[in-house]
C-alpha positions in Angstrom: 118.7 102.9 110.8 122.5 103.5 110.9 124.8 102.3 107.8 125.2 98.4 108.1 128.2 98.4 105.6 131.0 101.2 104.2 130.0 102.4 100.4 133.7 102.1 100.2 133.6 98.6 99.7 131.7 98.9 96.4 134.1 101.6 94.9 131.6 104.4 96.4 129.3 104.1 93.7 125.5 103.7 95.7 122.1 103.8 94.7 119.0 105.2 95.9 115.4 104.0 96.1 112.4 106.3 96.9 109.5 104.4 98.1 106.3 106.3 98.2 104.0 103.7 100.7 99.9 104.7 101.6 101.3 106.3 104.7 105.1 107.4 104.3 108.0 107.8 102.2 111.6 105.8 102.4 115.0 106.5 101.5 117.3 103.8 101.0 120.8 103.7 99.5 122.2 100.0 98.7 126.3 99.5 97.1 126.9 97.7 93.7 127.2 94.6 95.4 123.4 95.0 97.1 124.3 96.1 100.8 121.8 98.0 102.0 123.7 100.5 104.0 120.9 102.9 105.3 117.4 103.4 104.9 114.9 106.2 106.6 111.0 106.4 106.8 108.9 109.8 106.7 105.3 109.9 107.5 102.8 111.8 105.2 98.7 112.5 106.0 96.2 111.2 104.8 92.1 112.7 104.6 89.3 110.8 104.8 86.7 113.1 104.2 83.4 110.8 103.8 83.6 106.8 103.6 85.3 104.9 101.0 87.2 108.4 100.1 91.0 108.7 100.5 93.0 111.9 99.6 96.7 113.0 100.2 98.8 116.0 99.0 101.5 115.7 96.2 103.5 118.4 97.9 103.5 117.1 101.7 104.5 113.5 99.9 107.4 115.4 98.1 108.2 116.7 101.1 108.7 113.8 103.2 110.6 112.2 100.5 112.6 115.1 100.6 113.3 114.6 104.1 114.0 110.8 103.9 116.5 111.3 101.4 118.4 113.8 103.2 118.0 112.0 106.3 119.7 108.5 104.7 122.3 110.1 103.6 123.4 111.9 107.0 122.9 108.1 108.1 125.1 106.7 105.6 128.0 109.3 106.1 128.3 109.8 102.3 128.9 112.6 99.7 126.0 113.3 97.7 127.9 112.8 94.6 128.3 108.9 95.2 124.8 108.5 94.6 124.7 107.7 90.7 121.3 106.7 90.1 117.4 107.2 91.8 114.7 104.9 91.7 111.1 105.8 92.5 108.5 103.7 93.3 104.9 104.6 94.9 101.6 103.7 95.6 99.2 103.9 92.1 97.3 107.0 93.0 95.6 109.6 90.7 97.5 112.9 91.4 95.8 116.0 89.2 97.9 118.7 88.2 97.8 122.1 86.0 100.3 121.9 82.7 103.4 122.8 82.6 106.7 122.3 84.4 107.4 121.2 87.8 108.3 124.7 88.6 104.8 126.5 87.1 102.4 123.5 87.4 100.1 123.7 90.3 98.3 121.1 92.2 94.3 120.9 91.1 91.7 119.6 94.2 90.1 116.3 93.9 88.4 116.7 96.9 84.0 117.2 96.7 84.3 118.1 100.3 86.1 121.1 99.6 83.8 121.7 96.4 87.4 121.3 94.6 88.8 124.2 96.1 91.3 122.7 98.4 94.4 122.2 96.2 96.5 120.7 98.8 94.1 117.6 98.2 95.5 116.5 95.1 95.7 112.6 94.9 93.2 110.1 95.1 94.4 106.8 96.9 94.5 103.4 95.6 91.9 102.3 97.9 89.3 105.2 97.3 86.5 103.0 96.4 84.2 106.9 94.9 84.5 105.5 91.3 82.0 102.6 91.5 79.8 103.8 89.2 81.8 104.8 86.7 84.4 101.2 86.8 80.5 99.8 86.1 80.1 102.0 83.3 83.4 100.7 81.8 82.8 96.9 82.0 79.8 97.2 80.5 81.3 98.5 77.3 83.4 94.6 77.0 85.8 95.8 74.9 88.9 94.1 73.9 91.1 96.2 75.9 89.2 95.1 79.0 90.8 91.3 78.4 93.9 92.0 80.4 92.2 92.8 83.6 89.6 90.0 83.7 87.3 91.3 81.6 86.1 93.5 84.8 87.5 97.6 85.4 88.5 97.7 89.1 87.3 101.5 90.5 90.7 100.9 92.3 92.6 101.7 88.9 93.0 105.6 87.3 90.5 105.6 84.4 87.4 105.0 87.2 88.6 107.9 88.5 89.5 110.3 86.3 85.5 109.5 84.9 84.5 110.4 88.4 86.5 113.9 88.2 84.9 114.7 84.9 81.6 113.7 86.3 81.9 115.5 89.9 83.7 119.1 88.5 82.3 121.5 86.7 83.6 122.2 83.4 85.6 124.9 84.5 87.1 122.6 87.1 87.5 120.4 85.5 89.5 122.1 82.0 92.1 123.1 84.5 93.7 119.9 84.9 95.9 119.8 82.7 97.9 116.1 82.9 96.4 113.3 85.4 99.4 110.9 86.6 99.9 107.9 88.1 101.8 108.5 91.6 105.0 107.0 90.4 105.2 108.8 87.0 104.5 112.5 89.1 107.3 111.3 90.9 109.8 111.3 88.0 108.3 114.2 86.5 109.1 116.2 89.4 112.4 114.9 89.9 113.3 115.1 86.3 110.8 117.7 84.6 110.2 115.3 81.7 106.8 113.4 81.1 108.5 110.1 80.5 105.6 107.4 81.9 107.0 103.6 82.7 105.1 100.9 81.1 104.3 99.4 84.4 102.5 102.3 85.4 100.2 103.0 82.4 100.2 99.6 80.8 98.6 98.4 84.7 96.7 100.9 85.5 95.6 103.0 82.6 94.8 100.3 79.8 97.9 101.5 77.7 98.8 99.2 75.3 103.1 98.3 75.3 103.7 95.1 73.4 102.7 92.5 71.1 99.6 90.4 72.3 97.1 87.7 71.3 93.7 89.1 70.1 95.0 92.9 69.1 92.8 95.1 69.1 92.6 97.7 65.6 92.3 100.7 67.9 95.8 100.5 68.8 98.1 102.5 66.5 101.0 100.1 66.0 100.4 97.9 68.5 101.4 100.7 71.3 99.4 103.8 72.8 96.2 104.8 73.9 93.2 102.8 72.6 91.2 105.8 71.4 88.2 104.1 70.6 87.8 102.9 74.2 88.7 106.1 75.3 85.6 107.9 73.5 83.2 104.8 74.8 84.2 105.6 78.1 83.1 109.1 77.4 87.1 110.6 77.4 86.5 111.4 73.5 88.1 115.1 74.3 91.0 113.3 76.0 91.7 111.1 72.8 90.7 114.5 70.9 94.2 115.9 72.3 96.1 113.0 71.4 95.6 111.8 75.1 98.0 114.6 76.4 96.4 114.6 79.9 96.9 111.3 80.6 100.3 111.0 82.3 101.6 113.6 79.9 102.4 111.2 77.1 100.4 111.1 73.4 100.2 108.4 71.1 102.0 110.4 68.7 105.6 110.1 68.5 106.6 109.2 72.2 107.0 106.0 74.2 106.9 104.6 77.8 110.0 103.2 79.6 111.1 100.0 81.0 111.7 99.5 84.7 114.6 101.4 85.9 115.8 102.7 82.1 117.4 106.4 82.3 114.8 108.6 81.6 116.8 112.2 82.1 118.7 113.8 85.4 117.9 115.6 88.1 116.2 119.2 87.5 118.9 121.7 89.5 115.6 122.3 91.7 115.3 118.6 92.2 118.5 118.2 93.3 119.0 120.6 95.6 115.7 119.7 97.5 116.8 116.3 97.7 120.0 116.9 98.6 121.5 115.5 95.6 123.5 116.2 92.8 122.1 117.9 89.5 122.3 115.3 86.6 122.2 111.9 88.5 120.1 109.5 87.3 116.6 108.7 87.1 115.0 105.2 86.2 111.7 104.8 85.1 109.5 103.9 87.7 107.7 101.4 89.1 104.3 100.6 91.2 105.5 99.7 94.3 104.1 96.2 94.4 106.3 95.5 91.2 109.4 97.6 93.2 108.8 94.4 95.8 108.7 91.7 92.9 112.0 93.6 91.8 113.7 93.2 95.0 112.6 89.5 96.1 112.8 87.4 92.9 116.2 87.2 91.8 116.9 86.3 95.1 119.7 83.6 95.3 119.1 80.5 97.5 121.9 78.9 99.1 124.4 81.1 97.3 123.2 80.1 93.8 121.6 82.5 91.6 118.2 82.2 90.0 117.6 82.2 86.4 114.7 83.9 84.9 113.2 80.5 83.9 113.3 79.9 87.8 111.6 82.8 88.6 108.6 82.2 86.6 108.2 79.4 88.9 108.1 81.6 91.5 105.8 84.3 92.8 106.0 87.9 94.4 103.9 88.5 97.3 103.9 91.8 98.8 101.9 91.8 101.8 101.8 95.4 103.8 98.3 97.7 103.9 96.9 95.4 100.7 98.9 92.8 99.2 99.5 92.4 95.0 100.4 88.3 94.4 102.6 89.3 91.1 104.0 86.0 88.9 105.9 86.2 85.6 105.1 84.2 81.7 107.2 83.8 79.0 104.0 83.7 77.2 100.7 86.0 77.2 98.2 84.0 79.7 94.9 84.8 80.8 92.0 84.2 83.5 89.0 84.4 81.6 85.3 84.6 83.1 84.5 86.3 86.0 87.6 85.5 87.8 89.7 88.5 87.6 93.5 88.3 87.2 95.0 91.6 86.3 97.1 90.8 83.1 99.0 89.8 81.4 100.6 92.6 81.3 103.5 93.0 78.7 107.2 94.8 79.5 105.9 95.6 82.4 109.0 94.1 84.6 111.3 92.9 82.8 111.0 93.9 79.0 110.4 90.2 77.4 108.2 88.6 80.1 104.9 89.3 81.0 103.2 89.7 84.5 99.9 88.6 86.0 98.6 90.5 88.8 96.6 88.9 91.7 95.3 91.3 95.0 93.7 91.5 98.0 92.6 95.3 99.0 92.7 95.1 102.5 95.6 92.5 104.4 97.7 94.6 107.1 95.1 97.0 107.4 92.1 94.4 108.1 94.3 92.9 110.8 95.0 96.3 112.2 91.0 96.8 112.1 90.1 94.2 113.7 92.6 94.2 116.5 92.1 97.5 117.2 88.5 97.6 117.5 88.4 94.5 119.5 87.6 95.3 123.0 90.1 93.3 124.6 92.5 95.3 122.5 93.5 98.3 125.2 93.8 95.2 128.0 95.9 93.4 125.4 98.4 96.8 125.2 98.7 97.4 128.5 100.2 94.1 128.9 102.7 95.0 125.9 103.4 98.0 127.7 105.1 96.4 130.6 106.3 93.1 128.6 110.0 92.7 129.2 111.8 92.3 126.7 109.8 94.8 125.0 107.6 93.7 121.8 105.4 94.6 119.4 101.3 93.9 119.9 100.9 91.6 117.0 104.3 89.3 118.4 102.5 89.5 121.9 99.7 87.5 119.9 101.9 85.1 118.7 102.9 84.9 121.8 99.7 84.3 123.0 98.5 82.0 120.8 101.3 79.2 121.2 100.3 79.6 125.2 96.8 79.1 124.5 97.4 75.8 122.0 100.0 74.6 124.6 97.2 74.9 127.6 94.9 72.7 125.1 97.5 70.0 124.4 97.0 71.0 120.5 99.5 70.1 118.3 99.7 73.1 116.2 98.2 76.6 116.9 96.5 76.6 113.6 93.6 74.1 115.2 92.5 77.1 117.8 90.1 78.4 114.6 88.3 75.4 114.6 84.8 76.8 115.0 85.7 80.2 114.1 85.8 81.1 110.2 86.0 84.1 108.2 86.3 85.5 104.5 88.1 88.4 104.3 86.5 91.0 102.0 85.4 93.4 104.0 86.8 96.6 101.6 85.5 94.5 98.8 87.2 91.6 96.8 90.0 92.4 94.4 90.8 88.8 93.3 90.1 86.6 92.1 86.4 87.8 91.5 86.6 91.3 91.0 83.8 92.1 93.2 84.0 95.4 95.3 80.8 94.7 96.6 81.7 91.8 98.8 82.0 92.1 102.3 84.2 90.4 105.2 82.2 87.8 107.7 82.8 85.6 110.6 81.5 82.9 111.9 81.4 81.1 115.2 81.4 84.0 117.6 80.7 83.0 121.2 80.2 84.7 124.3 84.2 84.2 125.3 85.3 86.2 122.4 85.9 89.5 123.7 89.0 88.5 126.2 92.2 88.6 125.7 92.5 84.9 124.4 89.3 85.9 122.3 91.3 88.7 120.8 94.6 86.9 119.5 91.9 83.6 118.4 90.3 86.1 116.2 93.9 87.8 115.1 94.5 84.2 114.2 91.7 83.5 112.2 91.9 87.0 110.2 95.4 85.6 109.2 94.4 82.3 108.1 91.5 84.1 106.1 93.9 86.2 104.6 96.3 83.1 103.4 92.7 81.3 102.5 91.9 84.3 99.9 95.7 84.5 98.3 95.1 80.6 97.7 92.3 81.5 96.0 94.1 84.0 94.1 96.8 81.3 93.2 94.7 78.3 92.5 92.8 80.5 89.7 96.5 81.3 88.5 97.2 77.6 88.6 94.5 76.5 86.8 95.0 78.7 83.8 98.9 77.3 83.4 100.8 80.0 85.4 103.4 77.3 87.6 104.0 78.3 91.7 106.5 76.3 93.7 107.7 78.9 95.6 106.9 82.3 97.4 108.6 85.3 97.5 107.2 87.8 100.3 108.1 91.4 101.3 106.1 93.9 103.2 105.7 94.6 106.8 103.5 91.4 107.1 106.8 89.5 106.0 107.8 90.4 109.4 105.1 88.4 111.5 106.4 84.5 111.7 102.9 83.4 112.3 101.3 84.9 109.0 104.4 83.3 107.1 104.2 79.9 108.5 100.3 80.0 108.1 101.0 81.1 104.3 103.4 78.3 103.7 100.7 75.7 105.4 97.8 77.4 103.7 99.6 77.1 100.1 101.8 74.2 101.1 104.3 76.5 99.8 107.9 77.3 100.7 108.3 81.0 101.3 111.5 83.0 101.0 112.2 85.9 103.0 114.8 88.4 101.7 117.6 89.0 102.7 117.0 93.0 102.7 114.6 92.5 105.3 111.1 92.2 104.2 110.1 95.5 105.1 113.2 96.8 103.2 112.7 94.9 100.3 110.4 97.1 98.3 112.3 100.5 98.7 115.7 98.2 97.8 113.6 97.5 94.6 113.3 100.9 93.7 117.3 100.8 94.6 117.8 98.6 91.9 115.8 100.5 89.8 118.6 103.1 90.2 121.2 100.9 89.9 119.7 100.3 85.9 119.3 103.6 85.5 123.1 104.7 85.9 124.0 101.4 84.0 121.3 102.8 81.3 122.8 105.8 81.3 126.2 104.7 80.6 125.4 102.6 77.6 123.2 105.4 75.9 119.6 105.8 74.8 119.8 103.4 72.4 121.3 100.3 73.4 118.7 97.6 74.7 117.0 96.9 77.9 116.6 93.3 77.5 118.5 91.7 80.5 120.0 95.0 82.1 117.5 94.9 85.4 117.1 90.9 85.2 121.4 90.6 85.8 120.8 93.8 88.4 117.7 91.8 90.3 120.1 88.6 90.0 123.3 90.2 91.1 122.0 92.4 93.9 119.6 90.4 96.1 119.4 87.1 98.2 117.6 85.5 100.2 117.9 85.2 104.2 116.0 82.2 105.3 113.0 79.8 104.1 110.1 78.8 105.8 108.4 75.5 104.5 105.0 74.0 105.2 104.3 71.8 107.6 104.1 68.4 105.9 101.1 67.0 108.1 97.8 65.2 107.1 96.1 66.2 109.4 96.6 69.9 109.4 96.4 69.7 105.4 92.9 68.4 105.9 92.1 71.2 108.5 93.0 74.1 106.2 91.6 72.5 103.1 88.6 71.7 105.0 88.8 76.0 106.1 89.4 76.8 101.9 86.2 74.9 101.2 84.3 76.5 104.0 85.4 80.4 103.2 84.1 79.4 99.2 80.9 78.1 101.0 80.4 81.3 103.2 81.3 83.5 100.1 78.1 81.7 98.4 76.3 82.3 101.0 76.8 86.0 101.1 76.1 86.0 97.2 72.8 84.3 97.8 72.2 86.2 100.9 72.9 90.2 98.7 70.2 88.1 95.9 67.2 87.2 98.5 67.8 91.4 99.7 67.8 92.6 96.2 64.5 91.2 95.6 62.5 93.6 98.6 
């Protein structure tokens, strides 16, 4: 992307954002007024050595963010030394590591397949679904700290898997990792050489506990820090036995986790010069990248007006790309009891004074991907692309399709083309709202038409309306608890497809905003931010307080480029509430059918 402003403009201070995706690494550099002025994309691998397994290499993803970052700022045309502050944000995978610093610590395998000798296989992904047992084995202990996600341990989260290493090594294996981190948090570490965590990492992912909350639990040492008791019920008493040291590198004993974007230290001088950067510029604590896109979308201002934080908690952040994360803000601690499972609330997390529940959906993008490219109409369907003029994309050659098929029935809106064909969308298990990895997608009303052309964009359509069906889902059980949703924020490369906006809006009923980064941008621009408070944090010192610093940054710095509202039409409101109540019905049914198979 070439620079789409001059950093002169904004008295060539700029900012950079790191965003570390499941299958590459951006760069982007926004001004102090919020102009994003270039941004860059590297790809990284990824291994999938048996089902449900997913592993990557720390190194090849430093590497590509590496190149990124040098890359955006031969695009920007800038010195180096205009960059005063770095945001990372990242995917929340397990990345194993020796002790020490970033410059004698070495990379330690995760990978069976390799019988833990291949340590350039170092991470297990977010959606590496190995740890089923052990997230089992954690539920079933109910304790307290198990209230902020639902009651229920997702095997998508780190403690799952760092159960599954302990099980899976040998001892000997398994004694040289010597700190366990959440991706984000290696990130800083290796940019700054300091094991300074962020709440958002190890308060969502790790059951730290940051914050004051109803029903404390006594295990908690000041009402921060590892719960140690949990830790040994979980069978990780030699973890708490070390003061929890191999956890992200941070003990319950005289440290602390950091805010979103607060100065954590400088760039290392080997940092720096790999980047391409200057030695000493600052770091911000980092973020998962779901909360980098609730950081970049929900301050946006509408018509010019800016948002106060009481209007955001009206609003919520939907980051739709491989998975999606629904993410909306409380002044107050609320929870989703039962077996539907929220995530949170989570304390600090975002901004330092509100809290954050956490809604998702593990497969979005990359179940539409699956089922359009397995579809056998799919290679007919790219040819065509291939010599469309103007050029497009497959998934707008759909869209394309679809209106042409609705106009040739004389149906008023495309959504009626899924009349007879229905679907649930939990075919890599269901995050939320019922915690469930064992539910699987299905579809209903297959005929002998369906593998055409036509038959391939009705079935693209459908996946998309199951997708918006499941984030209602997720919303209504927000709803019902007394979180308040007027409005949608979006980001993620789905942000980009007009028909799975206007079907979320219909679905919901719910305006949706699109920023004004771009949606694809807008998560790497909330790392940007993040680097923005950090260089703001730096210059006010280590002690003065965080309280509205990235709020004012969020506020200040983004905007919103256009809003889609649903269709306000009785009958189509009837079609897709009559759809919500048949996806619950065919979501029964699979629970019944799993029951009547259990019993052979």
């Amino acid at each position: 992307m070439q620079p789409t402003s001059s950093p002169s403009d904004d008295n060539d201070h700029v900012f950079l954002g790191v965003d570390v995706g499941s299958g590459s690494s951006r760069a982007a550099l926004i001004t102090s007024s919020g102009n994003l002025i270039a941004i860059h994309s590297t790809p990284f691998s990824t291994s999938r050595p048996a089902p449900d397994y997913f592993e990557q290499s720390s190194d090849e993803i430093w590497a590509s963010i590496c190149t990124s970052v040098k890359t955006v700022i031969a695009l920007a045309k800038i010195d180096p030394a205009q960059v005063k502050g770095v945001g990372f944000d990242a995917t929340c995978s397990l990345v194993a590591f020796t002790s020490g610093t970033p410059g004698t610590a070495r990379p330690v395998s995760i990978s069976p397949s390799s019988n833990f000798e291949d340590h350039n296989r170092n991470i297990i992904m977010w959606c590496d679904h190995r740890a089923k047992e052990q997230a089992i084995r954690i539920t079933e202990t109910k304790h307290d700290i198990l209230k902020n996600i639902g009651g229920i341990m997702s095997l998508e989260m780190e403690l799952p898997k760092t159960i599954w290493l302990k099980d899976n090594m040998s001892q000997e294996q398994w004694k040289k990792i010597g700190r366990l981190f959440d991706l984000p948090d290696f990130l800083t570490w290796r940019a700054t050489g300091d094991y300074l965590p962020s709440r958002c990492s190890v308060v969502c992912k790790w059951c730290y506990k940051a914050g004051p909350e109803n029903g404390e639990s006594s295990s908690h040492v000041k009402n921060h820090g590892w719960p140690e008791d949990f830790l040994r019920q979980i069978g990780l008493g030699e973890i708490a036995d070390d003061d929890c040291q191999k956890l992200c590198g941070v003990g319950n004993a005289g440290q602390r986790v950091h805010f979103a974007g607060e100065h954590i230290g400088g760039l290392t001088e080997r940092a720096a010069r790999e980047l391409g950067l200057i030695a000493g510029t600052a770091v911000g604590g980092a973020v998962i990248d779901a909360y980098a896109g609730a950081i970049g979308t929900l301050g946006a201002k509408l018509n010019g007006t800016q948002a106060t934080v009481e209007e955001a908690s009206k609003r919520i952040s939907s980051i739709c790309g491989t998975s999606s994360c629904h993410l909306v803000m409380s002044g107050k601690p609320i929870f989703v009891p039962g077996r539907l499972s929220v995530w949170g609330p989570f304390h600090g997390v975002m901004l330092p004074n509100m809290w954050v529940a956490e809604g998702g959906q593990s497969s979005t993008g990359q179940l539409i991907d699956h089922l359009t490219k397995s579809h056998p109409a799919y290679s007919e369907a790219l040819k065509m692309v291939q010599t469309a003029s103007p050029a497009v994309s497959v998934y707008e050659y759909l869209n394309q399709r679809l209106e042409i098929i609705a106009q040739r029935q004389s149906l008023t809106d495309l959504a009626y083309l899924t009349k007879k064909l229905h679907m649930t969308p939990d075919h890599h298990g269901n995050r939320s709202p019922f915690a469930d990895e064992t539910m699987r997608g299905s579809i209903a009303g297959l005929d002998l038409n369906s593998d055409t052309v036509d038959g391939l964009a009705v079935l693209y359509l459908a996946t998309i309306q199951a997708l918006a069906l499941g984030t209602r889902q997720i919303f209504a059980a927000l709803t019902r608890q007394g979180y308040t949703i007027e409005t949608i924020c979006i980001s993620g490369g789905l942000s980009l497809n007009r028909v799975f906006v206007k079907v979320l809006a219909d679905v919901t009923q719910l305006a949706v905003v699109l920023p004004g980064s771009g949606g694809d941008a807008a998560v790497v621009v909330g790392a940007a931010i993040c680097g923005a408070v950090a260089y703001e944090s730096k210059l006010k010192g280590p002690e003065s307080s965080m309280d509205n610093m990235l709020w004012d940054t969020m506020a200040r710095l983004t905007k919103a480029s256009d809003v889609v509202n649903p269709v306000k039409n009785a009958d189509l409101q009837v079609f897709y509430e009559n759809k919500y109540r048949i996806v619950e019905k065919m979501q029964q049914h699979q629970r019944e059918y799993n029951k009547l198979m259990e019993e052979l």
